[in-house]
C-alpha positions in Angstrom: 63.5 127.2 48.7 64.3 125.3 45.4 63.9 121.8 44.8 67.5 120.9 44.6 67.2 122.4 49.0 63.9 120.9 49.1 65.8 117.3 48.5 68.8 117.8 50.6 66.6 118.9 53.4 64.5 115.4 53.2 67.5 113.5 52.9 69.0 114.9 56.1 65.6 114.8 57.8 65.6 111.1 57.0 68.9 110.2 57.9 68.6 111.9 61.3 65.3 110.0 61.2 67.2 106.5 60.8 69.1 107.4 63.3 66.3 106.3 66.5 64.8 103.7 65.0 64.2 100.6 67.2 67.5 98.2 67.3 67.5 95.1 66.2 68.7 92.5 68.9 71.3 91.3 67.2 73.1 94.8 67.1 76.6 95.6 68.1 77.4 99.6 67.7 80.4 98.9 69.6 81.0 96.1 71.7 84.0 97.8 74.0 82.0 101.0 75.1 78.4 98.4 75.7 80.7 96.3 78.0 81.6 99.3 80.0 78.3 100.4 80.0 76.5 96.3 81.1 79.0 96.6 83.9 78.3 99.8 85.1 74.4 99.2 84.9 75.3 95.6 87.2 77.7 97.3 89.9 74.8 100.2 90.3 72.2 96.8 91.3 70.7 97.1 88.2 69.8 94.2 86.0 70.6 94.8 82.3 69.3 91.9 80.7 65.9 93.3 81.9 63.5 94.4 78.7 63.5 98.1 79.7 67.9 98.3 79.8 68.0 95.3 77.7 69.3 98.2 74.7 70.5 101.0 77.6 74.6 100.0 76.4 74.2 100.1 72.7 72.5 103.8 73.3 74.6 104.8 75.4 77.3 104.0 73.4 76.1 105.9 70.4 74.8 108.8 73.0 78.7 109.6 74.1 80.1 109.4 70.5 77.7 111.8 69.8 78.1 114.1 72.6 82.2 114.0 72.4 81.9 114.2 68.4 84.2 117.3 68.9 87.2 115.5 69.4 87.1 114.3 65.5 86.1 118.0 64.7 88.4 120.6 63.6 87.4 124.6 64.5 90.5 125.6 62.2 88.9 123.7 59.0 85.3 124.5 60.0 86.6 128.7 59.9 88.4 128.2 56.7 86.0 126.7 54.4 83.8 129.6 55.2 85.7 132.8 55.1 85.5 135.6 52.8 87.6 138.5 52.3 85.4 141.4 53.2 86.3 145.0 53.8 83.6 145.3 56.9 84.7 147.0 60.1 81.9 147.2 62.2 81.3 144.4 65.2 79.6 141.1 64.0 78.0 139.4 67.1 76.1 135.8 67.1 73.9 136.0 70.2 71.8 133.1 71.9 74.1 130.2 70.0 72.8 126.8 72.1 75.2 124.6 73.4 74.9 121.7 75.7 78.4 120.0 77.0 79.3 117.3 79.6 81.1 118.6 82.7 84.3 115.9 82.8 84.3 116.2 86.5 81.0 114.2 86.3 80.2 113.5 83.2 76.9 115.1 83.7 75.6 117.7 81.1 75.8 121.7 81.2 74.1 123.6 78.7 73.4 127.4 77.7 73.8 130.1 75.3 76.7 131.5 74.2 77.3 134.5 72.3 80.2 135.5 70.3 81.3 138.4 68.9 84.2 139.7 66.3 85.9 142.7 64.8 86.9 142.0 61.1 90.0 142.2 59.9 89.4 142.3 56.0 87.6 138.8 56.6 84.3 137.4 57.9 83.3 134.1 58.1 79.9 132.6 57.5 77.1 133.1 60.5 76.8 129.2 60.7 80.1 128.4 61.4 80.4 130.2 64.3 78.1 128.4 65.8 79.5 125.1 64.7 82.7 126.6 66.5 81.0 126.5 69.8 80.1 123.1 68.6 83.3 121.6 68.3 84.8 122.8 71.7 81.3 122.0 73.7 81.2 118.7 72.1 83.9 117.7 74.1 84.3 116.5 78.3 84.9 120.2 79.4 85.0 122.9 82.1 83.0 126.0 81.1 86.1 128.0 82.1 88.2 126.5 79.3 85.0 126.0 76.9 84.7 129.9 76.3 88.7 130.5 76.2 89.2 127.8 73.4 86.4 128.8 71.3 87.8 132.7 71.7 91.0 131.4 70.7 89.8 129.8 68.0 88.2 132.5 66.4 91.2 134.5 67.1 93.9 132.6 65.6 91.7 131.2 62.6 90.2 134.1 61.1 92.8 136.8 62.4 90.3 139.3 64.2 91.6 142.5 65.4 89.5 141.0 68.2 86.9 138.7 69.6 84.9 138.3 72.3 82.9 135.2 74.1 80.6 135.1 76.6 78.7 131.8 78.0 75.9 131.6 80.1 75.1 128.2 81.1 72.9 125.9 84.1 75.0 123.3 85.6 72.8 119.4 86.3 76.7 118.8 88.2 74.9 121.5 91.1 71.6 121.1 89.7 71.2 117.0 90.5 73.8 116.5 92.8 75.9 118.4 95.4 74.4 122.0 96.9 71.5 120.9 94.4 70.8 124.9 93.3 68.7 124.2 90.4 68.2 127.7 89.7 71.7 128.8 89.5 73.9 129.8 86.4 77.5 130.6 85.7 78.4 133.2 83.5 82.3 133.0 81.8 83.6 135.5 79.8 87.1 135.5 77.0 88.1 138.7 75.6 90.9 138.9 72.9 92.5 141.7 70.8 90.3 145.1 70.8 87.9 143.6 72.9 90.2 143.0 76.0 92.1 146.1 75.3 89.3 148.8 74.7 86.5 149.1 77.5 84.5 150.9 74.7 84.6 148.0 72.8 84.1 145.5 75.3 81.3 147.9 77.0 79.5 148.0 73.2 79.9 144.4 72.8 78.2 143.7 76.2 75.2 146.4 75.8 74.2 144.3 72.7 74.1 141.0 73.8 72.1 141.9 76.7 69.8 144.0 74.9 
C-alpha cells in the first residue's frame, strides 16, 4: 500500500472514529427529529431525562440519517463515475455483498447478502460500485420485493447490460422480534433482466455460481 493510501486510510479511520465519541450536553444534531424521538421515548412510559436515554434522541437522530442515507444517493452517478469500456463477454457476478435495510412496514431492520450478477455489453463497471448500488436502494425504508427489482433496474438501465440478474437473501427482525416470531426464517427474492430472464442457460449458470 503506498503512503499517499496509508494517509487516506487513517484519515477515514479517524473520521469514522469521530463519529461515536461521547456528546457533549449541549448538542443539538437536529432538534426536529430529537423531539419526535423525547416524545416517543415518554408515550412508551419511558423517562428520557434519565442518565441512561438522556442522549437516546440525538442518536437516534443521527442513526436514521444514517440508515436512510440512500435517499440523497444516486445509483445512476455512482455507475457512471466507474465504468469502463471493456470488450468482456463473459458473466461478472459479485456474491455475498452485505446489506442491512429497514422494513417501512415497521421500521425494524432486515439484513442479508445479496448477490448480483451482469453480462457486459462493451462496458463494466468497477467491483465496488456494485456494491454501493445495493447500498443506495437498501439504505432506504423498503420491502425486500422492491429492494432487489430497483437495484436490477439500476444496473440495467445505467450500465446497459445485455442483462442482469439479482438475487437477495435476507432474515427479517419484523418476524424475527415480533409477530409469528420465526427467528430462523429467511426470504429469498429474485430480479432477472435481459439475457438473464430470457435464457434459462443463463439464468441456470448464474444460479449454480452463486450457490457454489
Amino acid at each position: 500500500m503506498s503512503d499517499k493510501m496509508k494517509i487516506s486510510n487513517m484519515l477515514a479511520q479517524a473520521h469514522y472514529a469521530a463519529s461515536f465519541e461521547a456528546e457533549s450536553e449541549e448538542e443539538v444534531y437536529d432538534a426536529h427529529k430529537e423531539t419526535l424521538v423525547r416524545s416517543m421515548l415518554e408515550a412508551i412510559g419511558e423517562d428520557p431525562d434519565r442518565e441512561g436515554l438522556r442522549r437516546t434522541p440525538l442518536r437516534v437522530a443521527k442513526a436514521l440519517d444514517f440508515l436512510t442515507s440512500g435517499y440523497e444517493q444516486s445509483a445512476e452517478e455512482i455507475i457512471k463515475k466507474a465504468v469502463f469500456e471493456e470488450d468482456v463477454k463473459e458473466m461478472v457476478i459479485v456474491r455475498d455483498i452485505e446489506f442491512y435495510s429497514m422494513c417501512e412496514h415497521h421500521m425494524l431492520p432486515f439484513f442479508g447478502h445479496a448477490h448480483v450478477g451482469y453480462l457486459p455489453n462493451g462496458k463494466v463497471v468497477g467491483l465496488s460500485k456494485v456494491a454501493r448500488v445495493v447500498d443506495v436502494f437498501a439504505r432506504r425504508l423498503q420491502v425486500q420485493e422492491r429492494l432487489t427489482n430497483q437495484v436490477a433496474d439500476a444496473m440495467m438501465e445505467h450500465l446497459g447490460a445485455h442483462g442482469v440478474a439479482v438475487v437477495m437473501e435476507a432474515s427479517h427482525t419484523c418476524m424475527m422480534m415480533r409477530g409469528v416470531q420465526k427467528q430462523r426464517s429467511t426470504t429469498v427474492s429474485s430480479a432477472m433482466r435481459g439475457a438473464f430472464e430470457n435464457d434459462p442457460r443463463t439464468r441456470a449458470e448464474f444460479m449454480s455460481f452463486i450457490r457454489s
